[in-house]
BALOBA-1460 file (C-alpha; in Angstrom, 3 decimals):
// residues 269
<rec num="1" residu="x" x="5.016" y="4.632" z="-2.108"/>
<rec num="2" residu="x" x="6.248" y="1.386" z="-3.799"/>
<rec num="3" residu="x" x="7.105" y="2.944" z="-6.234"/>
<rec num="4" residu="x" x="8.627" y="5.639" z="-4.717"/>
<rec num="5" residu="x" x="10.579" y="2.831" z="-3.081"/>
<rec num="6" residu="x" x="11.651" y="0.994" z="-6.161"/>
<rec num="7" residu="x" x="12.983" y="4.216" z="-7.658"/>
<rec num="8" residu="x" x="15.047" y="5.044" z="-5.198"/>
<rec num="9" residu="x" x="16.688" y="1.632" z="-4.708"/>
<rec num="10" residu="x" x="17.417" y="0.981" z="-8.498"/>
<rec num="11" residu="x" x="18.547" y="4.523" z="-9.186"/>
<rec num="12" residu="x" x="16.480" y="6.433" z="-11.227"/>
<rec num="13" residu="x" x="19.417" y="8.891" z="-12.041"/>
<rec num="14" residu="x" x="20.581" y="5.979" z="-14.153"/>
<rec num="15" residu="x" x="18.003" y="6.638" z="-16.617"/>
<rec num="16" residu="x" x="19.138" y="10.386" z="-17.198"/>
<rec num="17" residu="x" x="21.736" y="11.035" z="-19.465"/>
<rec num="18" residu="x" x="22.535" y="13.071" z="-22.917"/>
<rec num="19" residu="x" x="23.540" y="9.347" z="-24.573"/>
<rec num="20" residu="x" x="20.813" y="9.097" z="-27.515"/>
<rec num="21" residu="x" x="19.599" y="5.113" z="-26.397"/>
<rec num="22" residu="x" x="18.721" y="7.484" z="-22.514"/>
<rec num="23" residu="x" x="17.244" y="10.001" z="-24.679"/>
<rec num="24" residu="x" x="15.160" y="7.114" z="-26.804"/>
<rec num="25" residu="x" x="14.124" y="5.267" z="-23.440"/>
<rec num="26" residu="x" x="12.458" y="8.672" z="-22.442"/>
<rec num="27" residu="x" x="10.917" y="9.679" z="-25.163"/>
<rec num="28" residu="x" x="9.530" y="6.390" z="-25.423"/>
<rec num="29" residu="x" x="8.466" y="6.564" z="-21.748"/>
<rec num="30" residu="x" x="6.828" y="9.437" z="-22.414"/>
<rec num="31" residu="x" x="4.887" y="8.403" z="-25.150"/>
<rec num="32" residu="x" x="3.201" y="5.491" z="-23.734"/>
<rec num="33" residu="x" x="2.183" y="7.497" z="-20.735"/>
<rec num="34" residu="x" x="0.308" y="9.129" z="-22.782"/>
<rec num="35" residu="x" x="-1.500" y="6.187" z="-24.456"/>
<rec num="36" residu="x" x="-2.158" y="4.261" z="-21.554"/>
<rec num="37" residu="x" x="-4.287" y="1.140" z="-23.524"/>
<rec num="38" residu="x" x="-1.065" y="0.429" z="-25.938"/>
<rec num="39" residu="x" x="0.121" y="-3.045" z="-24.807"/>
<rec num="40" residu="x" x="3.806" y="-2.955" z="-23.954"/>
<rec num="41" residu="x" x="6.878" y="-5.451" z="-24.459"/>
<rec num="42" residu="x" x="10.252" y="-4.526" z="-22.622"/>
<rec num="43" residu="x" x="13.263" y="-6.285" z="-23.663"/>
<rec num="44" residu="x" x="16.555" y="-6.631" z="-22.006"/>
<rec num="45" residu="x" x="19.171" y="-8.430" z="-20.045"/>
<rec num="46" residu="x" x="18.330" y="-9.630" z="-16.471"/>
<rec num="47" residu="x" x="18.894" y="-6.548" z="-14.044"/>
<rec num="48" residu="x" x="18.658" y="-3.828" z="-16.283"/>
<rec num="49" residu="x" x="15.785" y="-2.082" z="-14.958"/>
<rec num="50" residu="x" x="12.798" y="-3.125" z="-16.944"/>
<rec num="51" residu="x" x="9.938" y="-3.179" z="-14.248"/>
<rec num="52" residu="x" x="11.513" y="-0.129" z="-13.510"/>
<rec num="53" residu="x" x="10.445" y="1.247" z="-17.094"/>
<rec num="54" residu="x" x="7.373" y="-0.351" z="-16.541"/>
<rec num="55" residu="x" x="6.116" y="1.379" z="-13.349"/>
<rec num="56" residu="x" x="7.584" y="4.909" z="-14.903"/>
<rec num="57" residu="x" x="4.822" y="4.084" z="-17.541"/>
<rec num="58" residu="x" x="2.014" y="3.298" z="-15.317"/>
<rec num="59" residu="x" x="2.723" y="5.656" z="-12.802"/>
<rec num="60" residu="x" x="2.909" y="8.622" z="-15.107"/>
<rec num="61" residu="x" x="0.004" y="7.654" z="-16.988"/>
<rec num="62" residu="x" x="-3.766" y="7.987" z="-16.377"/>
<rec num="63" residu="x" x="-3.997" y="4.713" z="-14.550"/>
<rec num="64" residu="x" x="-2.073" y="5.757" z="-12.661"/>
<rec num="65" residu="x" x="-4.607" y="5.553" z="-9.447"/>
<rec num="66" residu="x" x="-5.273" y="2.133" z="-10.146"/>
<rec num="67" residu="x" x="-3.115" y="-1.247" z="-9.164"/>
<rec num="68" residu="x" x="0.346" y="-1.994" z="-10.592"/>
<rec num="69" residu="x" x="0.481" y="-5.539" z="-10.013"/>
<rec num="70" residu="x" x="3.784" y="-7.245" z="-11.313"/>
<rec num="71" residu="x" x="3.726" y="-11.218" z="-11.623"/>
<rec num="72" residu="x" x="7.264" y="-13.088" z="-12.475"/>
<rec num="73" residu="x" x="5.561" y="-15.818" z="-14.938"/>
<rec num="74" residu="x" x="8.814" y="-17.860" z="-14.343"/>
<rec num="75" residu="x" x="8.291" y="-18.019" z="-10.224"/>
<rec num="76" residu="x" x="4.538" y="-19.396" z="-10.412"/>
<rec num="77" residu="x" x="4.238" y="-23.310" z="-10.241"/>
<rec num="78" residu="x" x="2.771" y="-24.387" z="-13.882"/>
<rec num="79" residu="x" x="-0.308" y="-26.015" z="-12.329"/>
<rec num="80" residu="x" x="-1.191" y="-22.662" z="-10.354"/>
<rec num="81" residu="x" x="-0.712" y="-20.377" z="-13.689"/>
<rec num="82" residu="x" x="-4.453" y="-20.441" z="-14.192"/>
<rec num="83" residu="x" x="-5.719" y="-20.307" z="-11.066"/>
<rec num="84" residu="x" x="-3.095" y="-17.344" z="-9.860"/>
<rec num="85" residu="x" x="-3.856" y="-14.993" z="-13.617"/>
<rec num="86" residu="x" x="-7.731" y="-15.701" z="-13.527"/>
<rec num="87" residu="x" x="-8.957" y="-16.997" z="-10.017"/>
<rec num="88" residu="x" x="-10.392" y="-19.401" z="-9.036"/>
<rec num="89" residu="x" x="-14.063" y="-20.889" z="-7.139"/>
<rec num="90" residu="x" x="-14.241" y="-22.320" z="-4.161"/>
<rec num="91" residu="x" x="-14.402" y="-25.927" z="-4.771"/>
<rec num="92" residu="x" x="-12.555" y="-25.663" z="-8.353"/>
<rec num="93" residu="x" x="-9.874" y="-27.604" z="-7.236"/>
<rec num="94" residu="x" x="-8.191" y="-29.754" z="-4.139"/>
<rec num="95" residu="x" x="-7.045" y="-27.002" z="-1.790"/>
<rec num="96" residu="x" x="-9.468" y="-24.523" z="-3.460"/>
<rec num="97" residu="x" x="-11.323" y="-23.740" z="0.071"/>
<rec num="98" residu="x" x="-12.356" y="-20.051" z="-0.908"/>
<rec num="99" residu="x" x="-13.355" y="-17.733" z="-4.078"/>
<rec num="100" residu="x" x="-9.957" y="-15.974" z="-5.171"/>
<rec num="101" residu="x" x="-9.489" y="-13.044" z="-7.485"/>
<rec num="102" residu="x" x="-6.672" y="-13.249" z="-9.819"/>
<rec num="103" residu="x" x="-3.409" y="-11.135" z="-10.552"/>
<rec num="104" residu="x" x="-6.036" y="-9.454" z="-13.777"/>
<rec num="105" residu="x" x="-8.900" y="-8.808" z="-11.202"/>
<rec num="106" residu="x" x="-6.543" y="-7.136" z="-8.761"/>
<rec num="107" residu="x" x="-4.999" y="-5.243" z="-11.646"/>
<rec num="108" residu="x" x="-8.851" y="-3.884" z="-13.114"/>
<rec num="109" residu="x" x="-8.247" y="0.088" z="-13.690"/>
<rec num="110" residu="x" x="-4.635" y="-0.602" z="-13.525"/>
<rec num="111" residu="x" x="-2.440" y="-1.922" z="-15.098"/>
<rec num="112" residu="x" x="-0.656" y="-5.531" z="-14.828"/>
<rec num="113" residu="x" x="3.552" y="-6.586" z="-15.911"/>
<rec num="114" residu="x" x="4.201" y="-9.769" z="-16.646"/>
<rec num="115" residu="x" x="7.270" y="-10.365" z="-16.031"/>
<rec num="116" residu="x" x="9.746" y="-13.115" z="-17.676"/>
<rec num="117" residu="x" x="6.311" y="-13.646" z="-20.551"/>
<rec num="118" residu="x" x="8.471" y="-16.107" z="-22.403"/>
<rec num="119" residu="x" x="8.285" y="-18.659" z="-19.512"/>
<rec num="120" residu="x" x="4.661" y="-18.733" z="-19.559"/>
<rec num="121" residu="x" x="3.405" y="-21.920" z="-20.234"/>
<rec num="122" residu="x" x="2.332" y="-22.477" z="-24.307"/>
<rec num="123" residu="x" x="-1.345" y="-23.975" z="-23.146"/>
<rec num="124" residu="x" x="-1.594" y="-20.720" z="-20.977"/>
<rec num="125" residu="x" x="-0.776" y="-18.257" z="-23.861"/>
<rec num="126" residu="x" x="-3.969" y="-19.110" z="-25.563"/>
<rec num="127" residu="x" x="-6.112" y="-18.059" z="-22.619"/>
<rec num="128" residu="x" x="-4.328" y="-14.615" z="-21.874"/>
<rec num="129" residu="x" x="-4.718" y="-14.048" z="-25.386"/>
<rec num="130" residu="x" x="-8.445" y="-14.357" z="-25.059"/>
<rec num="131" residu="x" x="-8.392" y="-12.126" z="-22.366"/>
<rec num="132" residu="x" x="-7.157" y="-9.175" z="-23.659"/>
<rec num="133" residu="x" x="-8.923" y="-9.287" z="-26.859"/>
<rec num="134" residu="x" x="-11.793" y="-10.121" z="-25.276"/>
<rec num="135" residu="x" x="-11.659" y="-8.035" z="-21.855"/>
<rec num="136" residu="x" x="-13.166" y="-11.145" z="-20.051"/>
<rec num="137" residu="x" x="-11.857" y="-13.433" z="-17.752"/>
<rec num="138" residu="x" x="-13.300" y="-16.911" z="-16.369"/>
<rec num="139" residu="x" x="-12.146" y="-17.606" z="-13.187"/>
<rec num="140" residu="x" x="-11.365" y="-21.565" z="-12.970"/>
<rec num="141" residu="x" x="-14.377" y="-23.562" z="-11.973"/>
<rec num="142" residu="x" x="-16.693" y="-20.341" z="-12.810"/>
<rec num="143" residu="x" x="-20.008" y="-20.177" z="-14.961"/>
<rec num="144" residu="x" x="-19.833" y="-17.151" z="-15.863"/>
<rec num="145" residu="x" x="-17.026" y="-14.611" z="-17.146"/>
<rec num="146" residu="x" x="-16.141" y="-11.454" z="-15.548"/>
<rec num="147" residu="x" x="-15.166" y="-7.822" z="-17.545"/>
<rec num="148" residu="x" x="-11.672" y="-6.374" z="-16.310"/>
<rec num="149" residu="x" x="-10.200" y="-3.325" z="-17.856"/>
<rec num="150" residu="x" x="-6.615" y="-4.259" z="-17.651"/>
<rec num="151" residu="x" x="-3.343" y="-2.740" z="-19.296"/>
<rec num="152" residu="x" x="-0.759" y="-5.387" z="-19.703"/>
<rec num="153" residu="x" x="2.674" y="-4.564" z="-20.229"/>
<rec num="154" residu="x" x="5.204" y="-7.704" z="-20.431"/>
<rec num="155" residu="x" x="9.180" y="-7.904" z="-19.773"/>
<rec num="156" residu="x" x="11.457" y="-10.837" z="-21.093"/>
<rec num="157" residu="x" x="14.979" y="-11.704" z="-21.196"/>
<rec num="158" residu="x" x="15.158" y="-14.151" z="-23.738"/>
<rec num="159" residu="x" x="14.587" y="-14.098" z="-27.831"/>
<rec num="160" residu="x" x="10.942" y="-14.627" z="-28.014"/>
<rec num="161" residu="x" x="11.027" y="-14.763" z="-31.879"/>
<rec num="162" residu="x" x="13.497" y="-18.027" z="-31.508"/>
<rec num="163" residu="x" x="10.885" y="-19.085" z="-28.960"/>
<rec num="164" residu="x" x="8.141" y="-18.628" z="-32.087"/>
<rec num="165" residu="x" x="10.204" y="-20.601" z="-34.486"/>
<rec num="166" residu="x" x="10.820" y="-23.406" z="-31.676"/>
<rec num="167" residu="x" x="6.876" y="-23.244" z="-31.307"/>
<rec num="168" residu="x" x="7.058" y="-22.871" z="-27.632"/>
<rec num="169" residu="x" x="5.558" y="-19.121" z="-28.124"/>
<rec num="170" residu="x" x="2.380" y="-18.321" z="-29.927"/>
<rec num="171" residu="x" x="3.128" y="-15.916" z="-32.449"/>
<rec num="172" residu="x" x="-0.327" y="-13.786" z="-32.256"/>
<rec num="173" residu="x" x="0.226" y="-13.246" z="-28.389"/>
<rec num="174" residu="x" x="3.381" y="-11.603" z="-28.998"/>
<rec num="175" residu="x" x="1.967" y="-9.112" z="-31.874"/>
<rec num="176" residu="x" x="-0.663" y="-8.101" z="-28.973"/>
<rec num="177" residu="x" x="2.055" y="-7.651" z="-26.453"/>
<rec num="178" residu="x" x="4.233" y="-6.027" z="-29.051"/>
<rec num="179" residu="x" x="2.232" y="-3.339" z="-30.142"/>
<rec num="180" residu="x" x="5.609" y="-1.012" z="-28.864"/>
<rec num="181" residu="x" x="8.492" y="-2.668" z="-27.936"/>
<rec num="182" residu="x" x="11.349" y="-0.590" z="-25.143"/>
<rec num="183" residu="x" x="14.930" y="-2.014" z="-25.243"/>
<rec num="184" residu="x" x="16.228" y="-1.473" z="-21.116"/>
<rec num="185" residu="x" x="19.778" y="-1.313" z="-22.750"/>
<rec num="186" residu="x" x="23.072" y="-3.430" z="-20.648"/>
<rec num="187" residu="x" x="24.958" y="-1.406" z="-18.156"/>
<rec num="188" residu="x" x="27.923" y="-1.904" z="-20.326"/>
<rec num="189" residu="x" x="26.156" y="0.229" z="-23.080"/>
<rec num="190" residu="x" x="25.773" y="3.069" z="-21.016"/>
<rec num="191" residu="x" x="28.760" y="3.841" z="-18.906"/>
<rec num="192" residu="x" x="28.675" y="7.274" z="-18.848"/>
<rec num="193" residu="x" x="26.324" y="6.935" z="-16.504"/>
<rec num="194" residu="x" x="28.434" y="4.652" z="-13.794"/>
<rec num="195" residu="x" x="29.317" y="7.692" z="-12.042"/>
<rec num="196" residu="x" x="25.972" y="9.013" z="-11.618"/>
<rec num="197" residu="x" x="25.003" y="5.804" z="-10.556"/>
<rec num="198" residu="x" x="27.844" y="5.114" z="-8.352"/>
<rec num="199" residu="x" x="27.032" y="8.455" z="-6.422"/>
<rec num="200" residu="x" x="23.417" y="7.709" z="-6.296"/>
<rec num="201" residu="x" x="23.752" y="4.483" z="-4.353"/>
<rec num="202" residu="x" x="26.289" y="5.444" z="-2.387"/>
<rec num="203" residu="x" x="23.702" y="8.478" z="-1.138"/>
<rec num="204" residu="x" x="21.212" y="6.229" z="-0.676"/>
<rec num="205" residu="x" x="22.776" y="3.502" z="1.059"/>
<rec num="206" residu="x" x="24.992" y="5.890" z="3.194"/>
<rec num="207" residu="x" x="21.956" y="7.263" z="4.149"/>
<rec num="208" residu="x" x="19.977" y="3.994" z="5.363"/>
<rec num="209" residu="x" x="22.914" y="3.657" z="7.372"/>
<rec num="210" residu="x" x="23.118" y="6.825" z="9.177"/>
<rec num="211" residu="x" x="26.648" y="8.006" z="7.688"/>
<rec num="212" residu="x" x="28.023" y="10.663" z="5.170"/>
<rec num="213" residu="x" x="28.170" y="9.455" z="1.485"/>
<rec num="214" residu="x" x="32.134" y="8.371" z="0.977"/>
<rec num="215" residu="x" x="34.360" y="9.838" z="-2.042"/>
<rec num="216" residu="x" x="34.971" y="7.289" z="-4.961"/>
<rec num="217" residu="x" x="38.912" y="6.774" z="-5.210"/>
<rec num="218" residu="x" x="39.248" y="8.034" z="-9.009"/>
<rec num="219" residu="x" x="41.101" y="4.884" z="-9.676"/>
<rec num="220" residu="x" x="38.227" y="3.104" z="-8.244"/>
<rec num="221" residu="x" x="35.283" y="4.508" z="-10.167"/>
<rec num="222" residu="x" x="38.186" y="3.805" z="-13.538"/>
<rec num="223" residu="x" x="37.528" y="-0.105" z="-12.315"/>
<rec num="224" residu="x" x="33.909" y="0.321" z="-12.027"/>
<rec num="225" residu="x" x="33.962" y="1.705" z="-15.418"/>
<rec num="226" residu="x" x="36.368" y="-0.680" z="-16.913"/>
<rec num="227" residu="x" x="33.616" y="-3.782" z="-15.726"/>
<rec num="228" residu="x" x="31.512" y="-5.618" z="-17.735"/>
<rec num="229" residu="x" x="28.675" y="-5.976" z="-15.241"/>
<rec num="230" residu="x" x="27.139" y="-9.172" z="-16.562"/>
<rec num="231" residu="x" x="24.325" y="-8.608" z="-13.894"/>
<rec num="232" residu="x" x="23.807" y="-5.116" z="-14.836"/>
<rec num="233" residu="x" x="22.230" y="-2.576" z="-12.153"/>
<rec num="234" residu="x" x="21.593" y="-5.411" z="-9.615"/>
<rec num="235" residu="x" x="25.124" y="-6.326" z="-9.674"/>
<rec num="236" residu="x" x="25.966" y="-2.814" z="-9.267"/>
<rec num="237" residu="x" x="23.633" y="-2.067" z="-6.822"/>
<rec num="238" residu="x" x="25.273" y="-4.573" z="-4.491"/>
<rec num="239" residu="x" x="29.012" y="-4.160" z="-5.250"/>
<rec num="240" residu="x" x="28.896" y="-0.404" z="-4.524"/>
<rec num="241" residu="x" x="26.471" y="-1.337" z="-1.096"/>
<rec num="242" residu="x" x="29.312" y="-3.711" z="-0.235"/>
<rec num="243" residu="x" x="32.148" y="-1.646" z="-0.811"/>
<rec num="244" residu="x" x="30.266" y="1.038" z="1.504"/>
<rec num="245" residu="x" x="30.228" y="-1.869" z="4.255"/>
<rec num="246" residu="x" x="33.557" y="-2.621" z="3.891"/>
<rec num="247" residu="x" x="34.952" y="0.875" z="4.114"/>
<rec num="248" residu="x" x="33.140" y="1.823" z="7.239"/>
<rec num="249" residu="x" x="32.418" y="5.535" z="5.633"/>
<rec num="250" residu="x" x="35.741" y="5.868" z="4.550"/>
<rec num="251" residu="x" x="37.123" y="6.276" z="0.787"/>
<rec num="252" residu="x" x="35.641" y="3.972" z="-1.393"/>
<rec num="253" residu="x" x="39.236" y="2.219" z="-2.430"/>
<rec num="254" residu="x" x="39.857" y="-0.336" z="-5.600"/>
<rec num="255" residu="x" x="40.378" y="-3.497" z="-2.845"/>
<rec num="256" residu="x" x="36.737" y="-2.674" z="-1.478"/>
<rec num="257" residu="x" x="35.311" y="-3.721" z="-5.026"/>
<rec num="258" residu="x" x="34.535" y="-7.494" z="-5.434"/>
<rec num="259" residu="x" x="33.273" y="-8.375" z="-9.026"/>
<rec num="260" residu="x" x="31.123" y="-11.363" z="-9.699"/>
<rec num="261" residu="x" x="33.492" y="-13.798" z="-11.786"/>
<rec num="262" residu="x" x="33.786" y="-13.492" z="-15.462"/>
<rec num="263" residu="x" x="33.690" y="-10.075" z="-15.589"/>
<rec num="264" residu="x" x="36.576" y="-7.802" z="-14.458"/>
<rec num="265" residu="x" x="39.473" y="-9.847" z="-11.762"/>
<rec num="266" residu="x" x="37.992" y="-10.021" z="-8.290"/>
<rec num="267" residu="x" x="39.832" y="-7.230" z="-6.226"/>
<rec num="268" residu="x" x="41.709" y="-8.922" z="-3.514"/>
<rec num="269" residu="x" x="42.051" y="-7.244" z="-0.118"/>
């Protein structure tokens, strides 16, 4: 159902398409669903859909009746990385008042995303490398390991082979996370499918509020197509939600559009 949830709200329609990089993203899709051990690294701007990609894999793949548990590596404090990835025994640490599974634990049978991978601390790296070579995992404070059976698929934003050459990314970690590599491709490389999109959320958000879907003014959807979208889906996502609000079910008109600065000129109304 989270799932089920997660498609809906980011638009899966997005995805479908006759360009050849929509094509490519399926295909790909398609073929790691079908190998559901092959480690995973998705690439792409911020709000382009990539844990999206990721729970299309998991949830089309064998493992699919086990836990998809995703983990932003850049929102967990660095002195709780260990603790929160492996676990933890009572007593391990100050504040430690209980035995605690980690995210690879809760993800055994399943399958666990990491999230943002290129903020994960260097000292860390090490360990998660040992992990999935070795299948093990020691929670912190622990005498003994424990076996998970654990596919790990990863998502960044940034250039993780400038990260390698800066040293602040271990170089072996990434060819185990990098076995196949997806590119989520920019909004702004795919606008053919804006109106898709654009319809899409309207439906859906039109819907949560208990009104028709509105008609896009043509020279509207021409300014939704004409934007940049620095933010990608997200930022899409919430201009077409707001326009909705602001046209109480009417005509989606070019004033109702409010672009995030830098892109296209904020519509005045």
């Amino acid at each position: 159902m989270i799932s089920q949830r997660e498609a809906e709200r980011w638009g899966l329609e997005g995805f479908v398409g006759n360009s050849p990089t929509i094509k490519k993203i399926f295909a790909e899709i398609r073929l790691l669903q079908e190998n559901p051990t092959t480690g995973v690294l998705i690439t792409g701007e911020s709000g382009t859909g990539k844990e999206l990609i990721a729970r299309a894999i998991h949830f089309g793949s064998v493992r699919r009746a086990g836990a998809f548990v995703p983990v932003n590596c850049a929102a967990i404090p660095v002195e709780l990385v260990e603790s929160a990835l492996f676990g933890h025994m009572r007593g391990a640490f100050t504040g430690a008042n209980a035995d605690r599974a980690g995210y690879f634990e809760l993800a055994h049978e399943g399958m666990l995303f990491l999230d943002e991978i290129g903020d994960m601390p260097l000292e860390l790296q090490g360990k998660l490398l040992r992990v999935q070579e070795d299948s093990q995992v020691w929670r912190v404070g622990a005498k003994e390991d424990r076996a998970v059976d654990v596919r790990v698929l990863a998502a960044t934003n940034a250039d993780l082979q400038h990260k390698i050459q800066a040293g602040r990314f271990r170089q072996d970690l990434y060819f185990l996370l990098a076995r196949f590599t997806v590119t989520a491709p920019p909004l702004r490389e795919r606008k053919e499918g804006i109106p898709l999109l654009a319809q899409h959320f309207l439906q859906l958000f039109a819907g949560e509020m208990g009104r028709e879907a509105p008609e896009l003014n043509p020279e509207t959807l021409a300014l939704l197509s004409a934007h940049a979208f620095p933010g990608n889906v997200r930022e899409f996502k919430n201009i077409i939600e707001r326009a909705l609000i602001e046209s109480r079910g009417g005509e989606i008109q070019p004033h109702h559009l409010h672009f995030v600065a830098g892109g296209q000129p904020v519509a005045e109304l």
